[in-house]
LUMMAR-49224 format. One line per field, with one value per residue (C-alpha): residue in one letter; chain; x, y, z. Coordinates in steps of 0.05 Angstrom, whole numbers, plus 5000, padded with zeros to 4 digits. Layout:
REM residues N
aa = A,...
ch = A,...
X = X,...
Y = Y,...
Z = Z,...
END
This chain:
REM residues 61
aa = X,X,X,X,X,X,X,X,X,X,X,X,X,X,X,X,X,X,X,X,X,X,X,X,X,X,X,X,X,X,X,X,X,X,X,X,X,X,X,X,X,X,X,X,X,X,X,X,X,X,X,X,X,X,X,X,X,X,X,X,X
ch = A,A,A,A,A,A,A,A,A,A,A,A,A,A,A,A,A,A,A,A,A,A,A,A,A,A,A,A,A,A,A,A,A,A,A,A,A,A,A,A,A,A,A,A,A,A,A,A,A,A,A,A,A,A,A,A,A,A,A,A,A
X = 6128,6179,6204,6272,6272,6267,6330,6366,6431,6453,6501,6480,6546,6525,6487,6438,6409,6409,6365,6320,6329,6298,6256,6220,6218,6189,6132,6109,6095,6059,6019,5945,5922,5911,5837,5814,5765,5717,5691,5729,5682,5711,5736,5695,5713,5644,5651,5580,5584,5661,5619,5562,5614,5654,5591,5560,5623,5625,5556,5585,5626
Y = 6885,6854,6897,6881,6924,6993,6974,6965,6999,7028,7072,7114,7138,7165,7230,7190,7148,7197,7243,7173,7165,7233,7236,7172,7202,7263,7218,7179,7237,7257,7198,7207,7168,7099,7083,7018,6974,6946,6994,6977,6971,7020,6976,6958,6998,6990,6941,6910,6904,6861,6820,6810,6794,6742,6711,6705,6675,6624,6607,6594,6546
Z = 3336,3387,3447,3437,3362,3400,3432,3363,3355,3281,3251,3193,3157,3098,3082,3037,3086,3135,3099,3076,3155,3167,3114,3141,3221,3189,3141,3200,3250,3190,3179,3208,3281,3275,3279,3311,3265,3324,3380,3440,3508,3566,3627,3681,3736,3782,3839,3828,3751,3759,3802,3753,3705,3739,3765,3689,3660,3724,3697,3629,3651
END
């Protein structure tokens, strides 16, 4: 989703779409946590293991 979209500006002028409008707010706060597909490693955060790291992928190389 582009960045610019939460900046979008509309009128709603109707009392239809504003309760489709509502409706919708109220669904997705509904709508259950996404769940990511692939287990995501924690960032490295040790000193020693960053080293490691950038040393093995130098290696690679």
């Amino acid at each position: 989703m582009a960045t610019s979209s939460i900046f979008a500006n509309f009128n709603i002028t109707d009392k239809k779409t504003a309760e489709a409008f509502v409706a919708a707010l109220d669904a997705s706060a509904h709508d259950p946590k996404r769940k990511p597909v692939a287990p995501v490693d924690p960032p490295l955060t040790d000193h020693a293991a960053i080293r490691a790291f950038l040393a093995k992928r130098k290696q690679d190389k």
